[in-house]
N, C-alpha and C positions, 0 to 999 in steps of 0.2 A: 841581770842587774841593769839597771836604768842607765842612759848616758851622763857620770858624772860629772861634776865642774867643780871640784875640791878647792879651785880658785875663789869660786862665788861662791859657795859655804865658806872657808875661810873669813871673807872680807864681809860676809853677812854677823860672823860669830864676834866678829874684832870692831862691828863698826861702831863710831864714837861723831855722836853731833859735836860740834865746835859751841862753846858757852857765844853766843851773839854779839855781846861786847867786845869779845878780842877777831872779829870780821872787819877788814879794812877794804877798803878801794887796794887794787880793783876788781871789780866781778866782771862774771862772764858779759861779755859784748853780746850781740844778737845775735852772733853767729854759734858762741860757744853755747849761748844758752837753749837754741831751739833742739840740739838733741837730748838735753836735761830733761826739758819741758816733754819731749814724746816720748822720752823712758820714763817719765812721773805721769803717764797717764794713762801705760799699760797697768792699770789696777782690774780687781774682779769689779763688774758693773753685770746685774746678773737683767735681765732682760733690754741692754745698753739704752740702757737712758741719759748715757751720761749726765746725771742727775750733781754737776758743776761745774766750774769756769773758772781760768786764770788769768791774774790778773798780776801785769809785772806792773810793780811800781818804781820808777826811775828817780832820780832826786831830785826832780824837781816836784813831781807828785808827794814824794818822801816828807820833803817840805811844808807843804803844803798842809799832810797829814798831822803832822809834828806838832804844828800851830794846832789844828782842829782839834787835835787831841789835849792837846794843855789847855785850849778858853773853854773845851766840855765838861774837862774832868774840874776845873776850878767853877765853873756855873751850877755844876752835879752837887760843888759842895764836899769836892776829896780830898782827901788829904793830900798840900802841896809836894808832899813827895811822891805819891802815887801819880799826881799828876804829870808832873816833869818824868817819873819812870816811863809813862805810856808814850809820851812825846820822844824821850829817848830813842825808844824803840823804833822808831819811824827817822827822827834826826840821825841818829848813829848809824844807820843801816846802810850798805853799800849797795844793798837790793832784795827790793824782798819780794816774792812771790804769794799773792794772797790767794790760796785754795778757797773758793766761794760755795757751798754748798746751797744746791737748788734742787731741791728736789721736785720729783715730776710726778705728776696727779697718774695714779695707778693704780689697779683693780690688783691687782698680781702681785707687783714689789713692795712692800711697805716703808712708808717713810724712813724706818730708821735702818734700815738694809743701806739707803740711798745715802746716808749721813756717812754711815760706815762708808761709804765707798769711798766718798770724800774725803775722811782722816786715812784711808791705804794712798790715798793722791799726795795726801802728804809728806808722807811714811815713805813711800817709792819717790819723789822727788828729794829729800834729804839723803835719801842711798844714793840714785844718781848724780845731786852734787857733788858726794864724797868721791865717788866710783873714780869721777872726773877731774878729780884733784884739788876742787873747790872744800871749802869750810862753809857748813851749815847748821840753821837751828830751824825747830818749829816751834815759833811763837803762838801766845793767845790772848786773854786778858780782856778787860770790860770793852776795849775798841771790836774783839769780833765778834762781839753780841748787842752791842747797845743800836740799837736801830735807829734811829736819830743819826749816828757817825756814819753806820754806815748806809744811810741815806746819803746824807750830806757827804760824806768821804769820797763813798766810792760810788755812789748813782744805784744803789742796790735795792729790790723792792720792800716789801716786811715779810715776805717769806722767806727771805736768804739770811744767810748767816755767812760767818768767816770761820772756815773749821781751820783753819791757823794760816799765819803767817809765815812762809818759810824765808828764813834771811839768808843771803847767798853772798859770798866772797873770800878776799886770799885771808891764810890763817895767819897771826902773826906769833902766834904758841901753840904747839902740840896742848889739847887738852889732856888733865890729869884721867889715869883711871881710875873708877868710881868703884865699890862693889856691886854685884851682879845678884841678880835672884837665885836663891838656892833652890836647885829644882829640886830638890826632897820636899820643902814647903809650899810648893808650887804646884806640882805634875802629881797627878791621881791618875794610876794605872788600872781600867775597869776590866776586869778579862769575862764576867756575866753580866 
């Protein structure tokens, strides 16, 4: 039998993102946050391309973003609540971590291998926050697609994307439990 860790299945089985709105000040400092960051990017990357790039945004970027997302989504023509939702998202946030998917010109890997890697970056940074004793979410929404923002936003070319936003800080409520997939519905057992 393999060397188990009943711990880490455990806390893999139990774990639960925090809803991003109930995330307060404060998050991890740069000290607590650089071993989050190198455990969120032990992901599979199958010929290492590291095909993305992180980007912490601090609150004054947060800021910044907040605005840019409210005068876009109201120039796009959204609905003013949509618009202040997106600005929320950036205003509210105590820090948030933008997974940037770039993917890299390859004969071998295919672009959307590259993508995947990018949302397990996510996926493995939201378990590291939790692991850590932080509260997390992975955001998305018309800001990690719309090229234009994230031009303007975050200096990014028109072949990147934001394959989510992970928001990082202290929890101020246990989130509820939700129901879970029924793996009868789910898991198809092939034995030929």
């Amino acid at each position: 039998m393999p060397h188990a860790r009943p711990e880490t299945l455990d806390f893999l089985r139990t774990r639960r993102s925090r809803p991003a709105k109930t995330l307060v000040a404060p998050a991890p400092d740069r000290d607590a946050l650089v071993p989050i960051l190198e455990a969120g990017l032990r992901v599979p990357d199958h010929g290492k391309l590291e095909p993305w790039q992180l980007l912490v945004l601090e609150p004054s970027a947060l800021s910044r973003l907040a605005d840019l997302a409210r005068e876009m989504g109201i120039e796009r023509g959204l609905d003013p609540e949509k618009a202040e939702k997106a600005a929320l998202m950036f205003s509210g946030a105590p820090l948030i971590v933008a997974v940037v998917s770039k993917p890299v010109p390859s004969e071998k890997i295919p672009e959307v291998e590259q993508i995947l890697s990018a949302g397990a970056v996510c996926l493995s940074l939201v378990n590291a926050a939790l692991a850590a004793g932080w509260g997390a979410n992975w955001l998305s929404g018309w800001t990690a697609t719309d090229a234009t923002f994230l031009s303007e936003g975050l200096g990014l070319s028109s072949s990147e994307q934001v394959a989510g936003y992970i928001v990082i800080g202290s929890e101020t409520s246990p989130p509820p439990e939700r129901p879970r997939p029924d793996l009868t519905q789910k898991v198809a057992w092939i034995a030929n």
